[in-house]
N, C-alpha and C positions, 0 to 999 in steps of 0.2 A: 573795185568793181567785182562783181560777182563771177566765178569761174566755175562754170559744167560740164565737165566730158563725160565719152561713154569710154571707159577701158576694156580691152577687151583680155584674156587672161587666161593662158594657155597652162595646164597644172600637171603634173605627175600623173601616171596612173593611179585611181584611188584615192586621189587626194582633194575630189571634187566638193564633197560636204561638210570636211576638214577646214578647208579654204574657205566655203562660202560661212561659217561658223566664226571664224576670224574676222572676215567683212565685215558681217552685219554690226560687228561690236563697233566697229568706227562712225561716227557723228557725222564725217563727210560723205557716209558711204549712203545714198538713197534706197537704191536697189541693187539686188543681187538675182543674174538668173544663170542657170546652167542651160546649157544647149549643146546642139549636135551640131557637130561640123569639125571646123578646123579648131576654132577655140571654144573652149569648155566653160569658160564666163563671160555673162556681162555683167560690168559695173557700170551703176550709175554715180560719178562724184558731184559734189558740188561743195565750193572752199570760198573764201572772201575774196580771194584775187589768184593771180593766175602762180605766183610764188607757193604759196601753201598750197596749192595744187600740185604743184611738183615737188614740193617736198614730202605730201601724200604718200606719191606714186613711188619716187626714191628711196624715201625712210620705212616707209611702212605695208605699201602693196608689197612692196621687190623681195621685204625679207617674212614675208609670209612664208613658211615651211613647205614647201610642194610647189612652188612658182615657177615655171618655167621662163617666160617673157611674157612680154604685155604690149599692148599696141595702145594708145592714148588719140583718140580722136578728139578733138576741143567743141563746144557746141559753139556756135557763133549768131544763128538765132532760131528760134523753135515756136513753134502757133500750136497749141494747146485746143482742145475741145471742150 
């Protein structure tokens, strides 16, 4: 079954467009935005199931270079336009 979260991804200073540069390379990764506030990314994932999603998040968001933590919301259902 199909797995979608939004992550959200708190970076180093200056380590904003470094990080989303690394994103964009991943297959799982849909979207990437930076924003203001508390955390400095959003990622949109989407993985086959809900394992490869966490393995995503573990193996490959975490050891991104400038990563501070990440907060992982799961999608559970969404109405499109």
């Amino acid at each position: 079954m199909v797995s979608e979260a939004i992550v959200l991804v708190k970076v180093n200073v200056g380590a904003v467009d470094k990080a989303m540069s690394f994103l964009k390379a991943y297959s799982e990764v849909r979207e990437v935005a930076s924003t203001a506030g508390h955390y400095d990314l959003i990622v949109r994932v989407v993985t086959d199931d809900l394992e490869k999603l966490h393995d995503f998040v573990t193996k490959n968001l975490h050891l991104i270079d400038g990563v501070q933590l990440t907060e992982t919301h799961l999608i559970a259902k969404k109405i499109e336009k």
